[in-house]
LOGU-74591 format. One line per 4 residues: number of its first residue (from 0); their letters; for each residue x negated, y, z negated of N, C-alpha, C. Coordinates in nm, 3 decimals, always signed. Layout:
<pts>
NUM	A	X:Y:Z:X:Y:Z:X:Y:Z | ... $
</pts>
This chain:
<pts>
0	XXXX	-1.412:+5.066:-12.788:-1.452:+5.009:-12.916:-1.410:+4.862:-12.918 | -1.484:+4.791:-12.984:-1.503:+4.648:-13.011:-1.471:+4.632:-13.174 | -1.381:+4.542:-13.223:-1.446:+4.422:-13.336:-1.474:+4.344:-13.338 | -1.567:+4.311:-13.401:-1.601:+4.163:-13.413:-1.559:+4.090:-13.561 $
4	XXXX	-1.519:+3.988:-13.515:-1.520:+3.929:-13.690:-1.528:+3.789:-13.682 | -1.651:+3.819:-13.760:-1.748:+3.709:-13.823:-1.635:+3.596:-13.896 | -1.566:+3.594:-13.937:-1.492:+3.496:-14.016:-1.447:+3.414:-13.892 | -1.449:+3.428:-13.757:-1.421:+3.350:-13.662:-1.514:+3.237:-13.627 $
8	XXXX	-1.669:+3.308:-13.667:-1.781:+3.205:-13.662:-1.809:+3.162:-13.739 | -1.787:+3.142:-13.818:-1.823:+3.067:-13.983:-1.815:+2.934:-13.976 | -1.855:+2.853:-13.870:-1.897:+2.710:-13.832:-2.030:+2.694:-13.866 | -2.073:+2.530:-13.908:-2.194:+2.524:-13.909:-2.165:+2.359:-13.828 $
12	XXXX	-2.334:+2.310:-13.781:-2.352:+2.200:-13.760:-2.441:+2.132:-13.844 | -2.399:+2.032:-13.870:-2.497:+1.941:-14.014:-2.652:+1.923:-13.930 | -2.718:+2.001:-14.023:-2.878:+1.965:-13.965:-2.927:+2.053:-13.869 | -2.825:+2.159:-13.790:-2.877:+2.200:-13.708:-2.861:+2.354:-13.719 $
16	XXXX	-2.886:+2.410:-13.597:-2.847:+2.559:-13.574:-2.725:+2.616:-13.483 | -2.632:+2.672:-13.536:-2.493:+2.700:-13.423:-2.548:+2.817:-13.420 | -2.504:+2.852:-13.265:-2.536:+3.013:-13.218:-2.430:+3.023:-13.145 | -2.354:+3.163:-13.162:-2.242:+3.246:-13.138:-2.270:+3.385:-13.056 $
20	XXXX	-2.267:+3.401:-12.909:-2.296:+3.524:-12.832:-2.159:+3.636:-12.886 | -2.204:+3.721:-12.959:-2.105:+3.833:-12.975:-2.050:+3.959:-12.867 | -2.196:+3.975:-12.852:-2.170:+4.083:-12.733:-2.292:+4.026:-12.638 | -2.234:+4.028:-12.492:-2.359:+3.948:-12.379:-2.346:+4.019:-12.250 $
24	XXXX	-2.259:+4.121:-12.277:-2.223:+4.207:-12.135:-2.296:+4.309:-12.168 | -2.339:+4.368:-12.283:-2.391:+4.517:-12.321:-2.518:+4.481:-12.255 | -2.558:+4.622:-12.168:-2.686:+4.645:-12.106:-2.761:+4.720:-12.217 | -2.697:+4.773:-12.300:-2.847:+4.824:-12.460:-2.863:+4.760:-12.512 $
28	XXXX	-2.773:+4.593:-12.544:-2.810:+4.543:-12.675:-2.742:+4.436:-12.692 | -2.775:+4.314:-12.734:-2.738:+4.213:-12.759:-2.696:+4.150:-12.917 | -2.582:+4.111:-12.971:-2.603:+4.066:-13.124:-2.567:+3.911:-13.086 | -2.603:+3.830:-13.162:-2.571:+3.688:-13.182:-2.564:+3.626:-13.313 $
32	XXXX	-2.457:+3.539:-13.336:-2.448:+3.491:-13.472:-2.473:+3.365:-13.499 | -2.636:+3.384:-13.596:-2.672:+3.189:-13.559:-2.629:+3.152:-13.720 | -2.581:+3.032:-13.746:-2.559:+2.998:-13.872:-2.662:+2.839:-13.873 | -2.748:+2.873:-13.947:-2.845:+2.746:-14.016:-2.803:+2.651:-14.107 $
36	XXXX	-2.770:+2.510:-14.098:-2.754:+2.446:-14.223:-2.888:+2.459:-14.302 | -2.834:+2.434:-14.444:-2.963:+2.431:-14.509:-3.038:+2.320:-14.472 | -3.175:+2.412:-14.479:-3.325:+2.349:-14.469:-3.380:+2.329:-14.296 | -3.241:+2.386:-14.198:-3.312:+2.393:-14.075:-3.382:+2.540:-14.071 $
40	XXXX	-3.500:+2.503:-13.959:-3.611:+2.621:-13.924:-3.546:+2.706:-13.764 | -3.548:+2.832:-13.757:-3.515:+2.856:-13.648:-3.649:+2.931:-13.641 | -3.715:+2.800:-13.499:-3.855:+2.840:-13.498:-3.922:+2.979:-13.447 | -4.077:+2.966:-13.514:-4.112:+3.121:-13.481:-4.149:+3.136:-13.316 $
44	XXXX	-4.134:+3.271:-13.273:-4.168:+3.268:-13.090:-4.167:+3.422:-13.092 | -4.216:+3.427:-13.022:-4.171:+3.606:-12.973:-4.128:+3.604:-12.833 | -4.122:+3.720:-12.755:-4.091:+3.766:-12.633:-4.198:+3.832:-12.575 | -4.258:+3.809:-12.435:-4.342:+3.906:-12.365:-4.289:+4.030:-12.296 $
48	XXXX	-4.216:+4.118:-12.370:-4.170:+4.224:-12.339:-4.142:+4.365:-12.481 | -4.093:+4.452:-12.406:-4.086:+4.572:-12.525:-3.985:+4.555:-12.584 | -3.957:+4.642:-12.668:-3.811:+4.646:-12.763:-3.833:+4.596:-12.870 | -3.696:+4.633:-12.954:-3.717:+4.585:-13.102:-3.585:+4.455:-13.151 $
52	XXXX	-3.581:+4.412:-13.242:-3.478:+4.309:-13.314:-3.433:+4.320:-13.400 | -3.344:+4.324:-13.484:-3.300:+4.318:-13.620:-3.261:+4.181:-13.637 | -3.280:+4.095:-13.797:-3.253:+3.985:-13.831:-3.148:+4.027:-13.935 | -3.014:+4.025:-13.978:-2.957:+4.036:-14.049:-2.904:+3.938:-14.136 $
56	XXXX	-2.905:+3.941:-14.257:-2.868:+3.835:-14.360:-2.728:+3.832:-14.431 | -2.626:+3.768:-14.391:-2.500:+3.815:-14.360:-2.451:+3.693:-14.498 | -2.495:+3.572:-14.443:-2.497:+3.488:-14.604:-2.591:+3.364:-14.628 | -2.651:+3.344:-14.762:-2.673:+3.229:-14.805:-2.858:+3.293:-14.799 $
60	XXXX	-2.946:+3.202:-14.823:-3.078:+3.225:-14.863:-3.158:+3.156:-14.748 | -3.306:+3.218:-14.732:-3.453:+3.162:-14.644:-3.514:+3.210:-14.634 | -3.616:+3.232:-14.557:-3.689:+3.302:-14.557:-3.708:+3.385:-14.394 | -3.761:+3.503:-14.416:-3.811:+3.553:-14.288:-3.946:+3.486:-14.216 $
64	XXXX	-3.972:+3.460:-14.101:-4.082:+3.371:-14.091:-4.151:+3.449:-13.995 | -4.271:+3.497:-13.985:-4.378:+3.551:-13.883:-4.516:+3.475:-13.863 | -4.642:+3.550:-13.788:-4.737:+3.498:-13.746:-4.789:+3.420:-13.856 | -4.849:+3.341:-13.831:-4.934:+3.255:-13.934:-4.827:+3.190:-14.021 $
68	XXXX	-4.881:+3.188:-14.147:-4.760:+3.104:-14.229:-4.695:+3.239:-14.313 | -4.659:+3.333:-14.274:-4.612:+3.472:-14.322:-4.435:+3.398:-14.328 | -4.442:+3.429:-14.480:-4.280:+3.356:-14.537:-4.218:+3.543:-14.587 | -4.151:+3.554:-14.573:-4.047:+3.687:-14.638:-3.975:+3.616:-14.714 $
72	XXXX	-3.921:+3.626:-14.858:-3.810:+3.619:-14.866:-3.650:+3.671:-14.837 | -3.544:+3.594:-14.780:-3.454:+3.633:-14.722:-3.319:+3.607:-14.765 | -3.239:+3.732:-14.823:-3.104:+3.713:-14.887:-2.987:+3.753:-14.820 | -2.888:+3.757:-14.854:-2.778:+3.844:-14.836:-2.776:+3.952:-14.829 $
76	XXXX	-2.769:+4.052:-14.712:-2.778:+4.210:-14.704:-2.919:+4.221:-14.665 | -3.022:+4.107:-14.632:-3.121:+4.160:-14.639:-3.143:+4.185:-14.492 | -3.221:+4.294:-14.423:-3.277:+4.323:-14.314:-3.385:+4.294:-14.230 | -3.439:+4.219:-14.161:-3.569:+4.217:-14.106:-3.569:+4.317:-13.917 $
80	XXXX	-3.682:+4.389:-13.903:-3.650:+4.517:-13.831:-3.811:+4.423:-13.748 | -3.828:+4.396:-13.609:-3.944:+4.390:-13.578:-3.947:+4.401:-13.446 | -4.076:+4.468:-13.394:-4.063:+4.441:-13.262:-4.063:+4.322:-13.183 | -4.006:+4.316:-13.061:-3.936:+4.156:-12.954:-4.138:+4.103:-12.985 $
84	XXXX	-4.228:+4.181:-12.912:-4.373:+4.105:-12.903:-4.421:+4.022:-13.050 | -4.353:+4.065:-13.153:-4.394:+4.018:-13.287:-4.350:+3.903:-13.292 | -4.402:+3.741:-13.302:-4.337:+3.653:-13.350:-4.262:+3.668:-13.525 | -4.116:+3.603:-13.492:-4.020:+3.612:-13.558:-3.972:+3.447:-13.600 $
88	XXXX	-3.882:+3.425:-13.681:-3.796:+3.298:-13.695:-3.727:+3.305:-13.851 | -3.661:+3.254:-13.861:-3.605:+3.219:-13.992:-3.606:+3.067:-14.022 | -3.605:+3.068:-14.172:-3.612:+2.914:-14.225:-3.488:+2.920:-14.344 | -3.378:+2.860:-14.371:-3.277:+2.832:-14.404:-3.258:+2.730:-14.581 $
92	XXXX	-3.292:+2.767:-14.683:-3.298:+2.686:-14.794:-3.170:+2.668:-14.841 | -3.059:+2.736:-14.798:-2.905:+2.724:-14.827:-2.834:+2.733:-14.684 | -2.713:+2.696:-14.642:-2.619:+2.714:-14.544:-2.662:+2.869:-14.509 | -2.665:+2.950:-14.415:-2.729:+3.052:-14.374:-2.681:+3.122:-14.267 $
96	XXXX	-2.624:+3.244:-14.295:-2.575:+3.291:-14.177:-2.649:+3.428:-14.080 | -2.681:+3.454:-13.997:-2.781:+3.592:-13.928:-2.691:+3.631:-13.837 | -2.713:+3.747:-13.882:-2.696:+3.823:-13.722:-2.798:+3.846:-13.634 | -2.857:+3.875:-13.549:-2.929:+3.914:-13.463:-2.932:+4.021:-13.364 $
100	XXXX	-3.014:+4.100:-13.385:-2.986:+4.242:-13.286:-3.077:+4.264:-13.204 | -3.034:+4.266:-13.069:-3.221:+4.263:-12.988:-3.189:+4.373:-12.886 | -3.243:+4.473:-12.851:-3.238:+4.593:-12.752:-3.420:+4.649:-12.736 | -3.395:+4.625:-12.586:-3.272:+4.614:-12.492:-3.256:+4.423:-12.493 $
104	XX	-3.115:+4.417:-12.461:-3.092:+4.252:-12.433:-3.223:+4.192:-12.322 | -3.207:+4.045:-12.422:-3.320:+3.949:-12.314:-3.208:+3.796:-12.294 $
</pts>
């Protein structure tokens, strides 16, 4: 067993996107902790492979972002569940924190 705790990553960079590898040795699954200042885009892309992702909304407000101009709104606690082939991204209107869950790891 592992903890992790998030209160260790709770850095941001002005303007940009910090990303935090949590777990990078697991062969099922990868999490990463990106924190967005407000109003950066973490652009949309997908993966040419199988599997699924979770976007987790851990703090602060944006939106979920998919194909076309497809906006979600995105809060605290909120979940986004999609498969890796689906383009994905988040957009950041407050300081913003995600988790990220991708299995199998890429």
């Amino acid at each position: 067993m592992k903890v992790l705790k998030l209160t260790e990553t709770n850095t941001f960079n002005p303007g940009a996107m910090k990303r935090f590898f949590l777990v990078q040795t697991s062969e099922f699954f990868k999490i990463i902790n990106f924190n967005l200042d407000a109003g950066v885009t973490f652009p949309v892309h997908s993966h040419d492979l199988d599997g699924q992702l979770s976007i987790q909304v851990v703090e602060g407000d944006g939106f979920f972002l998919g194909e076309g101009e497809t906006e979600i709104p995105a809060s605290k606690g909120d979940i986004l569940v999609s498969e890796i082939r689906e383009p994905h991204g988040v957009r950041a209107t407050s300081k913003m924190r995600i988790i990220v869950t991708i299995a199998p790891p890429i």
